[in-house]
N, C-alpha and C positions, 0 to 999 in steps of 0.2 A: 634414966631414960631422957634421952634429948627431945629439945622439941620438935627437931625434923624425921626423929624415928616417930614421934607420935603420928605427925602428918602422913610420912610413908611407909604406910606399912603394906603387907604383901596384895590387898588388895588395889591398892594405889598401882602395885606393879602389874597387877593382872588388869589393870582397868588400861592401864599403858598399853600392853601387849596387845590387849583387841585393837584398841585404837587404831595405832600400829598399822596392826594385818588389816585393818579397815580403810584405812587411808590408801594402803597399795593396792590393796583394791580398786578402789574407786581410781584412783590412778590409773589402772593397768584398762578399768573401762571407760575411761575419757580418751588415753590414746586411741585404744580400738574404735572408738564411734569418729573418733576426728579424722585416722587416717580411714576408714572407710567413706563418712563424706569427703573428703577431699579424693577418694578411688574413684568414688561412682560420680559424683557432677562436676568432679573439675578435670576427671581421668590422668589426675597425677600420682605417682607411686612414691610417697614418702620415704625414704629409707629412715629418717632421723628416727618417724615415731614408729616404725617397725622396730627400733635398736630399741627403743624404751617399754615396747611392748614386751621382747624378747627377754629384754634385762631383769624386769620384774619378773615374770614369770620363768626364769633360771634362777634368780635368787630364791622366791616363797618357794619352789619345789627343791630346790639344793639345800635350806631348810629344816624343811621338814623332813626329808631323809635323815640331814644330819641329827636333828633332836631325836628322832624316831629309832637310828640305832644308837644312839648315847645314851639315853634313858631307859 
């Protein structure tokens, strides 16, 4: 057994994975809060953070379909 299978082991992977889908999260709610302040008091319509909005949540749902019929 090596030393970096001691350190990685599947838990390490599952603790990866939340992170992960945590991080894009928080992502996907930082855009939405940003381009909504910037809709409502500055009445500019971001496209940029609408594509990033879009983007993540096309990938987490494309996804999870995928794992959900492979498994």
């Amino acid at each position: 057994m090596s030393f970096f299978s001691r350190l990685m082991d599947e838990r390490f992977r599952e603790y990866r994975r939340r992170s992960t889908s945590f991080a894009g999260m928080a992502g996907a709610v930082c855009a939405w809060a940003l381009f909504e302040y910037r809709w409502f008091f500055h009445h500019v319509w971001d496209w940029d953070l609408v594509a990033v909005l879009v983007t993540i949540v096309v990938v987490k749902l494309g996804l999870m379909l995928w794992y959900s019929f492979t498994q």
